[in-house]
N, C-alpha and C positions, 0 to 999 in steps of 0.2 A: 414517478408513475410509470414510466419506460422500464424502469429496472424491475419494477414489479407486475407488469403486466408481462416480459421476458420470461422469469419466473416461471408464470403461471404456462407459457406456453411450454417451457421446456418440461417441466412437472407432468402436463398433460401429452406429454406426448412420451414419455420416459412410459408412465401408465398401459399405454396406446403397446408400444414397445414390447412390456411384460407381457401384457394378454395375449401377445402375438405369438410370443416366441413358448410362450409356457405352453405343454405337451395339453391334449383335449385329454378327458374321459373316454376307455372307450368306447362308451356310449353317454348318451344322457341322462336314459332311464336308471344309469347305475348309480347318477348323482345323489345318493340318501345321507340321513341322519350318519353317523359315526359307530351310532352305537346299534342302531338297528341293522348297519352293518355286521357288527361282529356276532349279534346276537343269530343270524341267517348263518354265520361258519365264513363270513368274508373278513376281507384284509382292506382296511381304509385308507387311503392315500390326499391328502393333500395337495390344494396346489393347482387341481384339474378340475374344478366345478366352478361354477359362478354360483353367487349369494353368498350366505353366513359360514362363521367358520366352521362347523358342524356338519356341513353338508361337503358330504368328501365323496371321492371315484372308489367305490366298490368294488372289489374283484374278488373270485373265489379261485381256491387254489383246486378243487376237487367237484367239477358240474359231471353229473351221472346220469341214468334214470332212476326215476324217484323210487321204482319197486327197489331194484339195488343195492339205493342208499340202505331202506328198513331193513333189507336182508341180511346187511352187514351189521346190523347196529345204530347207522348211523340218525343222524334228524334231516329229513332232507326242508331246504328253505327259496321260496320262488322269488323270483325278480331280478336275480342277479345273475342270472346265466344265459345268453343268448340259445337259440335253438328251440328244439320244438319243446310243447306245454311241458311233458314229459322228465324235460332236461332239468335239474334242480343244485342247489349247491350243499354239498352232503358233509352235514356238520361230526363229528366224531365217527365212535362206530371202527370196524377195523380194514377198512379198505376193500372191505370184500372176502376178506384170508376165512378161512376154516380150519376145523381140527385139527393139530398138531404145526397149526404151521409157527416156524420160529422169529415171523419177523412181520412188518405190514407188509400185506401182497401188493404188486404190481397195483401203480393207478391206470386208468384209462381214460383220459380226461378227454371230453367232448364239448369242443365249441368252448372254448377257455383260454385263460391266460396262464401261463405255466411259471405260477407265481412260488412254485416250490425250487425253482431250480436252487438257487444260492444255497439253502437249507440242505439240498440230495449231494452237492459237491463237498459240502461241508462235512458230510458225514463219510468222507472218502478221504481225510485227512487228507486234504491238500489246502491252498490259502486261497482268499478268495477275494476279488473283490468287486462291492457292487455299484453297478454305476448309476451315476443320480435319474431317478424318471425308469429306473428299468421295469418296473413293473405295468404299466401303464403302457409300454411302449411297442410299437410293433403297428404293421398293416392287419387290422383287425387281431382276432382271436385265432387259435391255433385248432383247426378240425380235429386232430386225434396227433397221436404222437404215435407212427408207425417205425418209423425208420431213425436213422443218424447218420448226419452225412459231414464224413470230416475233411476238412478242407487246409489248405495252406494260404497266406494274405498275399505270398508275392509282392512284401512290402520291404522298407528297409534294411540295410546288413545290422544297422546295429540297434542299439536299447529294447527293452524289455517288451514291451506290447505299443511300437509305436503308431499302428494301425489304428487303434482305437476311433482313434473322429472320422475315418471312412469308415467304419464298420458301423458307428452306431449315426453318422450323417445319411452316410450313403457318396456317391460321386455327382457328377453334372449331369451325367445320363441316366442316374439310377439314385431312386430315395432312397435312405436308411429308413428303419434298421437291416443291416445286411447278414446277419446272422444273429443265434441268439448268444453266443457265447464265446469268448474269445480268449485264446492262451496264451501266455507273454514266455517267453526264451526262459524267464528263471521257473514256472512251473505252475506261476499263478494263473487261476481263473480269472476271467471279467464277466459279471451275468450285465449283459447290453440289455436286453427286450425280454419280455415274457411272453410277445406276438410274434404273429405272422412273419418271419423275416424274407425279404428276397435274395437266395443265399442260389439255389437250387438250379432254377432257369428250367426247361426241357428234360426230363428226365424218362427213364426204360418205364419207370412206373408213376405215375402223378399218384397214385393213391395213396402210395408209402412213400414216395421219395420228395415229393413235390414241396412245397414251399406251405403247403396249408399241412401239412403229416409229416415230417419230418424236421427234427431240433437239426440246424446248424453249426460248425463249430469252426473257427477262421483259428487255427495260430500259427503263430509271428515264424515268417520264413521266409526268405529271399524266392526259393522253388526252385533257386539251382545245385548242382545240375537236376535235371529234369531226368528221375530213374525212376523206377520199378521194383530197386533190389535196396535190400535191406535200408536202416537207418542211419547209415554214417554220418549223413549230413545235418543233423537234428543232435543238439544236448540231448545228453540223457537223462538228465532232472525234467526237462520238457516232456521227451517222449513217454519217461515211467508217468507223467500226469495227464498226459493224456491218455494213457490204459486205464490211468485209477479213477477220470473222470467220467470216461465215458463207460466204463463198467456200472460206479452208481448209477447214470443216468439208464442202463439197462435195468439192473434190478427196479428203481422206480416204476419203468413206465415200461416194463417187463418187453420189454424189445429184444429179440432174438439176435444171437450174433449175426449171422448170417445177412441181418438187414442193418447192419452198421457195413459200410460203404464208400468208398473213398468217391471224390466230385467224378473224379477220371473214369472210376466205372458205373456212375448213374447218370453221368449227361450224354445228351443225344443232339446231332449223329457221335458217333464214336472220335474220337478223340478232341472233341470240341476244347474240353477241359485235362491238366496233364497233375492237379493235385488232389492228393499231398506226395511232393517227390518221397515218398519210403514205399517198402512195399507192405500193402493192403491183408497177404498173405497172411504177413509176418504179424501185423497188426492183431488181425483176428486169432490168430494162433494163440496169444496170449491174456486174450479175452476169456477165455473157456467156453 
C-alpha cells in the first residue's frame, strides 16, 4: 500500500511539473478548435491549452487591418489577433503586392507573432533550425516589425551556437526569450521565439528599435577584440549568413537598410553596448 500510494504521489506531482514548465498560450482566447484554427488562416500548436486534444494555441502569421486583407485578396478572419476590432488575421490573398509585382510584397504584421520567420530564412538558402515551443514564445506579441538589430552573444570560444539556453531561458537577471533568432559559427539559423524578445534594452528610437518593433538576432561570438573595422574576427560561412539572413528578413517585412543596426549604434547612452565587433558599415554595404 506504501509502494502504491508513493506511486500515486510521484505520478502527481511529475503532472504538476508538466503543466508548469509547459510554455502558456499566448493568450487564452486563442485557445480554439484545430481546425477552426486553420480555417481563420492560423497555425495550431499543441501543448499550450488546457482541455481536449483539439483545443490547441492559435497564432496567425499575418494580423492586418481588415480593409487590407479584402484589398489584397485576402479573407480576413476575427479572434485570433490581439489589438483593436479592426486588426484580423488575413488568410491568402497576396500580401498586399500590385501590378507587376514579381514576388509577395512586404508583410507588415501588427500585434503578432512572427510565426513565418523559419519559413522567410529558409527561402534564403541557408539551414535552419527550429527550436521546440518557438512559436508560441516570447513576452507577448511583436507590435510591428520596424527595425533589425544584430547583435553578437559574448558567449563561448567554441561549438556552434552554444548560447542557445541563455537566449531562449534568459539569465538570473533577465527572462528569456532574448532574441528571436540566433546564428551558430557554422552558418545555421535558430528560430528561439516568434515574441516579443528582450534583446534591445534603451534605445535612440523605441518605435523602431525597441523590444516590441524590432526582430533580434544574438550570433555565436566571443566580441573580442572589441572593433569597429571590418570582419576579421567572424568565419565567413557565419558572416555570408548573416547577410543572406537578414536580407530575407528585409524583403519579408520590408525593412529598409538603413534601419538594420548594430546593438552598439541603437543603445542608449552611447556606448552602453560594443556589438557586433565587425563593422556595421561594411555590413550594410552588402545589404543593397
Amino acid at each position: 500500500m506504501l509502494s502504491t500510494k508513493v506511486f500515486i504521489i510521484v505520478f502527481c506531482l511529475a503532472v504538476v511539473h508538466l503543466r508548469a514548465t509547459s510554455a502558456a498560450c499566448w493568450s487564452t482566447n486563442a485557445c480554439i478548435d484545430k481546425g477552426v484554427c486553420t480555417n481563420l488562416g492560423g497555425t495550431a500548436q499543441a501543448g499550450h491549452c488546457t482541455g481536449a486534444a483539439h483545443i490547441q494555441c492559435c497564432t496567425c502569421p499575418r494580423c492586418i487591418d481588415e480593409a487590407a486583407c479584402r484589398n489584397s485578396g485576402g479573407t480576413p478572419g476575427a479572434g485570433i489577433c490581439p489589438g483593436a476590432a479592426n486588426i484580423k488575421c488575413c488568410k491568402g490573398g497576396n500580401g498586399g503586392g500590385g501590378g507587376g509585382s514579381t514576388g509577395p510584397a512586404p508583410s507588415k504584421p501588427t500585434n503578432t507573432m512572427l510565426t513565418g520567420l523559419a519559413d522567410i530564412l529558409r527561402s534564403a538558402g541557408v539551414n535552419v533550425v527550429e527550436v521546440a515551443g518557438w512559436k508560441t514564445r516570447g513576452h507577448g506579441v511583436m507590435a510591428s516589425v520596424k527595425g533589425i538589430l544584430v547583435h553578437h552573444t559574448a558567449g563561448p570560444a567554441t561549438g556552434d551556437f552554444p548560447s542557445l539556453g541563455v537566449v531562449r531561458d534568459g539569465t538570473g537577471s533577465l527572462a528569456g526569450p532574448l532574441a528571436q533568432l540566433g546564428l551558430g559559427r557554422s552558418g545555421t539559423w535558430w528560430v528561439i521565439a516568434a515574441g516579443r524578445c528582450y534583446h534591445a534594452g534603451s534605445t535612440i528610437d523605441d518605435s523602431i528599435y525597441g523590444n516590441s518593433n524590432a526582430i533580434g538576432i544574438e550570433a555565436e561570438g566571443t566580441g573580442l577584440p572589441a572593433t569597429d573595422s571590418g570582419h576579421a574576427n567572424w568565419p565567413e560561412v557565419q558572416y555570408q549568413s548573416y547577410i543572406k539572413g537578414v536580407k530575407a528578413l528585409q524583403k519579408a517585412y520590408g525593412v529598409a537598410t538603413a534601419r538594420v543596426i548594430g546593438h552598439k549604434e541603437a543603445a542608449v547612452p552611447k556606448g552602453r553596448k560594443i556589438d557586433p565587433n565587425f563593422s556595421m558599415a561594411e555590413f550594410r554595404s552588402k545589404l543593397g
